[in-house]
MARGUVEX-811618 format. One line per field, with one value per residue (C-alpha): residue number from 1; residue in one letter; x, y, z. Coordinates in pm, whole numbers, padded with zeros to 5 digits. Layout:
BEGIN
n	c(NUM | ...)
res	c(A | ...)
u	c(X | ...)
v	c(Y | ...)
w	c(Z | ...)
***
This chain:
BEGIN
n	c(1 | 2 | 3 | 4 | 5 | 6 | 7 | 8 | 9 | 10 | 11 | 12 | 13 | 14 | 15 | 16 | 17 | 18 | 19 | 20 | 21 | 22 | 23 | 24 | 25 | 26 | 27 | 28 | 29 | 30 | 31 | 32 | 33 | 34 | 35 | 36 | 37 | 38 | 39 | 40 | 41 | 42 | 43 | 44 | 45 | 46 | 47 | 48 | 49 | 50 | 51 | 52 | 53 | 54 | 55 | 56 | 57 | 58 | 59 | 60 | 61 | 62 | 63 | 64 | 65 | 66 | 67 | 68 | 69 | 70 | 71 | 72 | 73 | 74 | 75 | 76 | 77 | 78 | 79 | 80 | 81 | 82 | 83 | 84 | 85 | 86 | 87 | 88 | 89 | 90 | 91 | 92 | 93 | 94 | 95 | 96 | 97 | 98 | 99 | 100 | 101 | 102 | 103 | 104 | 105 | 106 | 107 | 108 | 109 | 110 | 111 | 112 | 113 | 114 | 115 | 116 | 117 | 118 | 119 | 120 | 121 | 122 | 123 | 124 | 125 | 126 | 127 | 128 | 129 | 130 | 131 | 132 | 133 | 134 | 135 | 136 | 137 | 138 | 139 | 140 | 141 | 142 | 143 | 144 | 145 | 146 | 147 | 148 | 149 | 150 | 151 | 152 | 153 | 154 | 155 | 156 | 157 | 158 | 159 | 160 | 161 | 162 | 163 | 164 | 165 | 166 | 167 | 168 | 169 | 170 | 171 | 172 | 173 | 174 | 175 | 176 | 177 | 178 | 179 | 180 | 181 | 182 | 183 | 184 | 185 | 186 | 187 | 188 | 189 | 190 | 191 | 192 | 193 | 194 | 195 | 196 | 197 | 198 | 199 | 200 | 201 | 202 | 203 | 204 | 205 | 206 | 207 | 208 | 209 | 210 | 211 | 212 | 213 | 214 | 215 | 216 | 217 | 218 | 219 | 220 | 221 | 222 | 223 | 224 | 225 | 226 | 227 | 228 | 229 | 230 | 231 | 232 | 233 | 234 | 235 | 236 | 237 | 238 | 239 | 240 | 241 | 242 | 243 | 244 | 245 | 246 | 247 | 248 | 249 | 250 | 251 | 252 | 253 | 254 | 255 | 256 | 257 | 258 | 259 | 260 | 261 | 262 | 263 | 264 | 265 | 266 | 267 | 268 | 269 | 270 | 271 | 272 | 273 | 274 | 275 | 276 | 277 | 278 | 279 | 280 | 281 | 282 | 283 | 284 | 285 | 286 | 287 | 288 | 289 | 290 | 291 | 292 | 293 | 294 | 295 | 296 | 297 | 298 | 299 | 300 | 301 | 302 | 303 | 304 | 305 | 306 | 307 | 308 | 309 | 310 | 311 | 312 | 313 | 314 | 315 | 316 | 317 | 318 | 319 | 320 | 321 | 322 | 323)
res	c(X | X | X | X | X | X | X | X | X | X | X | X | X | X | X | X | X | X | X | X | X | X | X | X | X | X | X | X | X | X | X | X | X | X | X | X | X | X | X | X | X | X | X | X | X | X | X | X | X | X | X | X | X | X | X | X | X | X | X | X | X | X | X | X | X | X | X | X | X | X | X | X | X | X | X | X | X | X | X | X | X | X | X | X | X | X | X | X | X | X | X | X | X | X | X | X | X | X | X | X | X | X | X | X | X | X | X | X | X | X | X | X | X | X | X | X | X | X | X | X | X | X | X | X | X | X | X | X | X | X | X | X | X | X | X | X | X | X | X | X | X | X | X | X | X | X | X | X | X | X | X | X | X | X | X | X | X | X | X | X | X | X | X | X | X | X | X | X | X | X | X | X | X | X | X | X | X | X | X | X | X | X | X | X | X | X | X | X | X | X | X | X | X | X | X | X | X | X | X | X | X | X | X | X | X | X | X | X | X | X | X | X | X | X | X | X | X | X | X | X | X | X | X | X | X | X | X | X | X | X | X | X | X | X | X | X | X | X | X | X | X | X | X | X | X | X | X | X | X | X | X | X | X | X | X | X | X | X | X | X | X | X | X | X | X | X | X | X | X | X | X | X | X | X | X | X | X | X | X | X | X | X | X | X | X | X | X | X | X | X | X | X | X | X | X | X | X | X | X | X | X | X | X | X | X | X | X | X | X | X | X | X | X | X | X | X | X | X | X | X | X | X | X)
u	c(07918 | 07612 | 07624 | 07572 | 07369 | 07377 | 07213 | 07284 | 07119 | 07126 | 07001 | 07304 | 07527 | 07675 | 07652 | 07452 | 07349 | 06999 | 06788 | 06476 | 06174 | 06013 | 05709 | 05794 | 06033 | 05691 | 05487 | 05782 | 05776 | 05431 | 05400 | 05600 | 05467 | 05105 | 05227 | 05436 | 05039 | 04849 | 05157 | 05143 | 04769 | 04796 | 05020 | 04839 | 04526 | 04728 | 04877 | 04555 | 04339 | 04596 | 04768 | 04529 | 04632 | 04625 | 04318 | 04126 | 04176 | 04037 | 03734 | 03689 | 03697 | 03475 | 03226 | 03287 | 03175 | 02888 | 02779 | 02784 | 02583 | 02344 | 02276 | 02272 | 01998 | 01822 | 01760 | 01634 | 01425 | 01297 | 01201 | 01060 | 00814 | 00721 | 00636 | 00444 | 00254 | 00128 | 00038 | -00210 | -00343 | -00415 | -00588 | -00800 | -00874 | -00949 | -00932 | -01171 | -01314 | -01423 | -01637 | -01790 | -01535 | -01436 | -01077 | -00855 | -00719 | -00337 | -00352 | -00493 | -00235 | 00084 | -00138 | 00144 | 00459 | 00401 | 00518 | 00901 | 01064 | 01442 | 01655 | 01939 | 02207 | 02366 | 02669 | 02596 | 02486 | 02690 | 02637 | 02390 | 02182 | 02204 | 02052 | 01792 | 01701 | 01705 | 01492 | 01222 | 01181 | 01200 | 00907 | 00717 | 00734 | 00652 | 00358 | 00222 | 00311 | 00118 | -00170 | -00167 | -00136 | -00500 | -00653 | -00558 | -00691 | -01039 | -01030 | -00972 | -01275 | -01462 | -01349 | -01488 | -01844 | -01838 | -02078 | -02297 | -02276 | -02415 | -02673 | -02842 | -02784 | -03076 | -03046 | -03367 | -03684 | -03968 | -04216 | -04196 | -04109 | -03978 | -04123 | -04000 | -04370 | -04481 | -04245 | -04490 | -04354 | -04001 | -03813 | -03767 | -03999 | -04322 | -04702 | -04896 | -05204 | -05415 | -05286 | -05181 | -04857 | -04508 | -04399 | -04090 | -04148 | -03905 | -03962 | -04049 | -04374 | -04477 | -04816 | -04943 | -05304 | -05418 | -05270 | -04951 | -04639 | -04427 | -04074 | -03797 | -03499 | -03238 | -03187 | -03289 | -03526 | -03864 | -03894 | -04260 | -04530 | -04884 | -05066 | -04923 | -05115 | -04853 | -05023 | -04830 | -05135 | -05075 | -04624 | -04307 | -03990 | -03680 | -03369 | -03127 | -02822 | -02500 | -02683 | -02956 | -03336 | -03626 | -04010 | -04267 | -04636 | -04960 | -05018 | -05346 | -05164 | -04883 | -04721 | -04411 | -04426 | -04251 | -03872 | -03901 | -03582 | -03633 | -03421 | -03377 | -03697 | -03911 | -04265 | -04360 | -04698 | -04918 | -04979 | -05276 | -05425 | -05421 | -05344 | -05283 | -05284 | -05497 | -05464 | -05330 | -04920 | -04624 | -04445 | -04124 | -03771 | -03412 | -03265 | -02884 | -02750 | -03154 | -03159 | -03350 | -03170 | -03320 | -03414 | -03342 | -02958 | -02983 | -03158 | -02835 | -02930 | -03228 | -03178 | -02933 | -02756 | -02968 | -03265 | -03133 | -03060 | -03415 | -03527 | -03323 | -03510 | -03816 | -03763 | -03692 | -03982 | -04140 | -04531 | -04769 | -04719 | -04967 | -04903)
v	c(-01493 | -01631 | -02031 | -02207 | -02507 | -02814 | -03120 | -03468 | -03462 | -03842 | -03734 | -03599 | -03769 | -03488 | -03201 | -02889 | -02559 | -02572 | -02274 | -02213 | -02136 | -01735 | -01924 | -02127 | -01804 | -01563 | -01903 | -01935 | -01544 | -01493 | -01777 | -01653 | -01284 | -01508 | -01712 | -01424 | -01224 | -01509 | -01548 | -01177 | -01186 | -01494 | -01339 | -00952 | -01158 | -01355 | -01010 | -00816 | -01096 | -01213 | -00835 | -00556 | -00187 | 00106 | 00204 | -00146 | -00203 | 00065 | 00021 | -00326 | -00171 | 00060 | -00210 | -00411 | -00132 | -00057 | -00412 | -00396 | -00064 | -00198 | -00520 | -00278 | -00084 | -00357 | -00506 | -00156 | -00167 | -00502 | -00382 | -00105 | -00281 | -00501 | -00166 | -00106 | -00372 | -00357 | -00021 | -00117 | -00441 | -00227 | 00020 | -00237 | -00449 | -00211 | 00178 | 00104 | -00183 | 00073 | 00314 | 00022 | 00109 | -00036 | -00182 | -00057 | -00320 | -00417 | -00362 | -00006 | 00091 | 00008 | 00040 | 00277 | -00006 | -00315 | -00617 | -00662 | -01003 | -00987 | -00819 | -01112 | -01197 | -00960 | -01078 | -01072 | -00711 | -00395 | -00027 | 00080 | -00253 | -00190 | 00169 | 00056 | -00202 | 00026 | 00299 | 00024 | -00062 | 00297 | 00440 | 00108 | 00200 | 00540 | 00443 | 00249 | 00521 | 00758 | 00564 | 00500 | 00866 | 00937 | 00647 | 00827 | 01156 | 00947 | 00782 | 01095 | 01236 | 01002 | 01087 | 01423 | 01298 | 01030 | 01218 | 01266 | 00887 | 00795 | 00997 | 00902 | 00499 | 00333 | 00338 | 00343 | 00175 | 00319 | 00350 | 00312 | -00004 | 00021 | -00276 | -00491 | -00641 | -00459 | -00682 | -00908 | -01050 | -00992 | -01043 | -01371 | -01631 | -01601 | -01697 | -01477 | -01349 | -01392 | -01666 | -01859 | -01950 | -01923 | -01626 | -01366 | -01083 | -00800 | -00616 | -00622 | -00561 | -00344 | -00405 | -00073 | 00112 | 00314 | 00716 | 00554 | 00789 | 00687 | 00822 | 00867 | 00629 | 00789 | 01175 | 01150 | 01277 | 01152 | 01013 | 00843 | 00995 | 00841 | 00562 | 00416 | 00058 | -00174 | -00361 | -00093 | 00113 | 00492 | 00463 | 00662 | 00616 | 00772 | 00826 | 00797 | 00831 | 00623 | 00337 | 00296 | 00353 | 00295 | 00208 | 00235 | 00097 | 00104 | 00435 | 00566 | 00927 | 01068 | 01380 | 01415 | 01512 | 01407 | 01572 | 01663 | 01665 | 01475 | 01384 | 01053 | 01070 | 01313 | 01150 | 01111 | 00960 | 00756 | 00401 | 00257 | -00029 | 00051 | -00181 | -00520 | -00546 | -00760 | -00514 | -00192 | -00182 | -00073 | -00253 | -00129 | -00222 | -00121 | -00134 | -00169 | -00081 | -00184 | -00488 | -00569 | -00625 | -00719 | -00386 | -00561 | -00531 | -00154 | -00081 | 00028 | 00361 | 00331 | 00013 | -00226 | -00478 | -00714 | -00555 | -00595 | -00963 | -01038 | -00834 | -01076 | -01394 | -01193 | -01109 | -01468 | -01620 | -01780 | -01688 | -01519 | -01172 | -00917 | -00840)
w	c(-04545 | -04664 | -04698 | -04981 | -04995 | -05253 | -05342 | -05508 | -05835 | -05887 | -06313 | -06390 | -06099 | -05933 | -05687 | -05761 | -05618 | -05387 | -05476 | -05296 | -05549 | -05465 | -05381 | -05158 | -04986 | -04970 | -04788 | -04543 | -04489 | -04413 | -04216 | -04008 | -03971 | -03912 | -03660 | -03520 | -03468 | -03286 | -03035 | -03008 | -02949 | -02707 | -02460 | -02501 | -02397 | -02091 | -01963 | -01996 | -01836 | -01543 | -01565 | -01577 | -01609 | -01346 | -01489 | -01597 | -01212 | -01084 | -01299 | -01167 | -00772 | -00899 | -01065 | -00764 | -00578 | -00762 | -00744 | -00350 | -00318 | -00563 | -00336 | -00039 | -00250 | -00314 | -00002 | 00133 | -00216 | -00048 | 00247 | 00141 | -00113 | 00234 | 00366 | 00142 | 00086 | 00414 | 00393 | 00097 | 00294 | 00604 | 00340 | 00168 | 00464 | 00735 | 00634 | 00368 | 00501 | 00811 | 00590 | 00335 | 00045 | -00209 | -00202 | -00445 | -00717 | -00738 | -01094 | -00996 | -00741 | -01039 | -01313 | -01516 | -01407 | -01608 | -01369 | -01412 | -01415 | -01313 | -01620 | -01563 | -01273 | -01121 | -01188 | -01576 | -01522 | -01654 | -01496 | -01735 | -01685 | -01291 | -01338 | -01506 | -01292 | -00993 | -01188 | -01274 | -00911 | -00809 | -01030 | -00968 | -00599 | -00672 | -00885 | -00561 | -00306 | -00567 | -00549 | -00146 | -00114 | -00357 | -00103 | 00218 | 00070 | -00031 | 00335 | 00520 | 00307 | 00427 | 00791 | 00712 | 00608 | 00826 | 01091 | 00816 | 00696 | 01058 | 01029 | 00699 | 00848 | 00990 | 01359 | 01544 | 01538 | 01368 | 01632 | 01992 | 02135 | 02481 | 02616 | 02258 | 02258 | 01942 | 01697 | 01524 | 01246 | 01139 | 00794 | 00605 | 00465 | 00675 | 00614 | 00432 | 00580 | 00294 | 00073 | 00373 | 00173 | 00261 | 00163 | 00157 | 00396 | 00316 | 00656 | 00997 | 01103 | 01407 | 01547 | 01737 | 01810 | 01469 | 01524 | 01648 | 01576 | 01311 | 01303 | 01042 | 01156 | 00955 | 00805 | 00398 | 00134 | 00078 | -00264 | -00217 | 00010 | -00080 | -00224 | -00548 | -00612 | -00428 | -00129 | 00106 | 00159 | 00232 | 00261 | 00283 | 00114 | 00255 | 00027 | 00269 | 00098 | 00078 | -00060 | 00235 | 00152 | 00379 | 00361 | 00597 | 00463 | 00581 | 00713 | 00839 | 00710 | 00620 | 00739 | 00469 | 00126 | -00162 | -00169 | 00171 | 00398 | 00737 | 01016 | 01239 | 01504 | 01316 | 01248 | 00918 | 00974 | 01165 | 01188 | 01011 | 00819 | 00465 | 00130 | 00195 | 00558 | 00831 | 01126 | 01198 | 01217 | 01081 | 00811 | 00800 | 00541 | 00499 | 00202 | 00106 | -00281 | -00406 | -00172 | 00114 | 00433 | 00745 | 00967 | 01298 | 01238 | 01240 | 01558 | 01780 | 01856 | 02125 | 02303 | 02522 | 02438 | 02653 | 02457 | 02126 | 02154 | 02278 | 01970 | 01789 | 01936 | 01919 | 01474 | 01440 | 01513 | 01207 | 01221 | 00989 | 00845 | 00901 | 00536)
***
């Protein structure tokens, strides 16, 4: 039986019925049902946080898993980029270094994998997020190995030519000089013969009897046979190849002509006294990518090393050219 509430109306003095306004019964009603959804949603979020299903759990082994193999992965990742990276420091500083080669950039060897900072923590990472990570690393390595691989191919190519490199390098001297007394001036600042100023001599200068042999100290083509206005008299230029060129000046006459092939020891003229010269010798030059370089560092070929370090005192000497 319902129950039936009244009130004291102190207006009129006496007891009357209580009856609740609609409004107010609608407020009460859904304040109910609202408060009735958050306590619902409260303890739905308590039992699915502190009680997960079959199936949210064994996604969370799963991700738990994932994370593990992934920090497995990445420490083999890590070693293998240390691998690697001293595969391209052994390549730039001593493969390469061995034949005169250029070393091969960084940006070069990962030029298609821009440099990756770390996506986030691991822990903030989802699966996709780890995949991507790995595959970033992966082709970056890939990239590199790429790269190391096209090296190797160049190096062993230069393995392969390598025979012929030796050849077309400077390696004798060019004239005969068994007893090492024919070195008479040698390359550097020296006094000039004429001017009697200091002056830089590109060459070494070998004094010997007019008709002295001259020989070719590395295989090459001749690319200047004659006289051409210089000071050097009746001379020979040698394209050797890989970047070395040499001269020899002041010929009494030349055997070679121009585009001719020659090989190391072949004579390619005789030693005379021509252009600007104060006695009959042999001036003779290396050059290295259009530069001089001094010729006494590329005599290996005929002499000891006991020789070749009294060359050395012997080229040092500061006295007058004889050109």
């Amino acid at each position: 039986m319902k129950k039936i509430k009244y009130y004291y109306n102190t207006n009129t003095l006496r007891y009357e019925k209580l009856e609740t306004p609609l409004r107010v019964t609608l407020l009460r009603i859904f304040g109910f049902f609202s408060a009735s959804i958050v306590t619902a949603v409260i303890l739905v979020s308590i039992a699915y946080r502190y009680f997960p299903s079959a199936n949210e759990k064994r996604l969370m082994q799963r991700n738990e898993a994932l994370k593990e193999d992934y920090f497995v992965l990445n420490e083999k990742v890590k070693k293998l980029q240390g691998e690697m990276g001293q595969l391209e420091k052994r390549d730039n500083e001593v493969y390469r270094a061995i034949f005169e080669a250029n070393p091969i950039p960084d940006s070069a060897r990962a030029k298609i994998m821009a440099q990756q900072q770390e996506i986030e923590l691991v822990e903030k990472m989802d699966q996709d997020n780890l995949a991507v990570s790995i595959a970033n690393t992966m082709n970056n390595l890939a990239a590199r190995i790429n790269y190391q691989t096209k090296s190797y191919n160049e190096i062993n190519g230069f393995i392969k030519n390598k025979e012929q490199l030796l050849a077309c390098t400077p390696a004798i001297q060019p004239v005969s000089n068994k007893d090492l007394k024919r070195i008479a001036s040698g390359f550097g600042y020296r006094i000039d013969p004429v001017y009697k100023t200091s002056k830089f001599h590109a060459g070494l200068d070998f004094a010997a009897p007019q008709g002295t042999p001259i020989y070719a100290t590395a295989n090459g083509t001749v690319e200047t046979a004659g006289n051409t206005g210089n000071g050097y008299g009746n001379h020979v230029v040698i394209n050797n190849g890989y970047g070395y060129a040499t001269l020899f000046g002041h010929m009494f006459r030349i055997k070679v002509k121009h585009g001719e092939r020659v090989k190391r020891g072949e004579i390619i003229g005789w030693v005379g006294n021509t252009g600007k010269s104060t006695g009959p010798h042999c001036h003779y030059e290396v050059h290295r990518n259009g530069e001089p370089v001094d010729p006494v560092y590329y005599f290996y070929n005929d002499i000891t090393p006991e020789q070749y370090d009294r060359l050395l005192k012997l080229a040092s000497s500061s006295n007058q050219s004889f050109d």
